[in-house]
Every structure is written in structure tokens, then in C-alpha cells.
Phi, psi and omega in degrees: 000334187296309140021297199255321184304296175314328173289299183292315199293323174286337177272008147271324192279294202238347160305293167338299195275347158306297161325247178006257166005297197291305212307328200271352173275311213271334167262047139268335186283154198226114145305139164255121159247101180266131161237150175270088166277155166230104187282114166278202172303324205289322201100157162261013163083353169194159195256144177241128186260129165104175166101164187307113171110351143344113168312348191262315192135191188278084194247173166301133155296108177240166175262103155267000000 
């Protein structure tokens, strides 16, 4: 049990804030994803509004 006590308490005194730290680097960071659609006839079953060259200017892609 002394174990386990020793273990949580340092890891509240200098672990948190390391976490804390890595969370706020890594969600700073800007992932790229391309996806590739291809529309038949069928349609693709949901509509997407936006993104660069958008009759509205260059807003964020969203999905109805």
C-alpha cells in the first residue's frame, strides 16, 4: 500500500504537469487529412458545404 501512495503523490506533484504540457503540444499540432469522394449516380448520401474556392469565400468544411 506504501507503494501505491508513493506513486500517486509524485505523480500529482510533477506528473500532471508534464501531462498537461504534452496535451497542450499535441493540441496545437494541425493534422492534414485527405479524403478522396468519388459521386455516382447514387450520390453520396450527405452533403458537404465549404472549403476553398466556396462561392461563400474559403470557410471550413462541414458535413450535412
Amino acid at each position: 500500500m506504501e507503494a501505491t501512495t508513493d506513486l500517486n503523490s509524485s505523480t500529482d506533484s510533477s506528473g500532471s504537469a508534464s501531462v498537461a504540457s504534452d496535451v497542450s503540444i499535441e493540441s496545437a499540432e494541425a493534422t492534414v487529412c485527405t479524403v478522396t469522394l468519388e459521386k455516382t449516380s447514387a450520390g453520396l448520401g450527405f452533403s458537404l458545404e465549404g472549403g476553398k474556392g466556396s462561392l461563400h469565400g474559403d470557410k471550413p468544411l462541414t458535413v450535412k
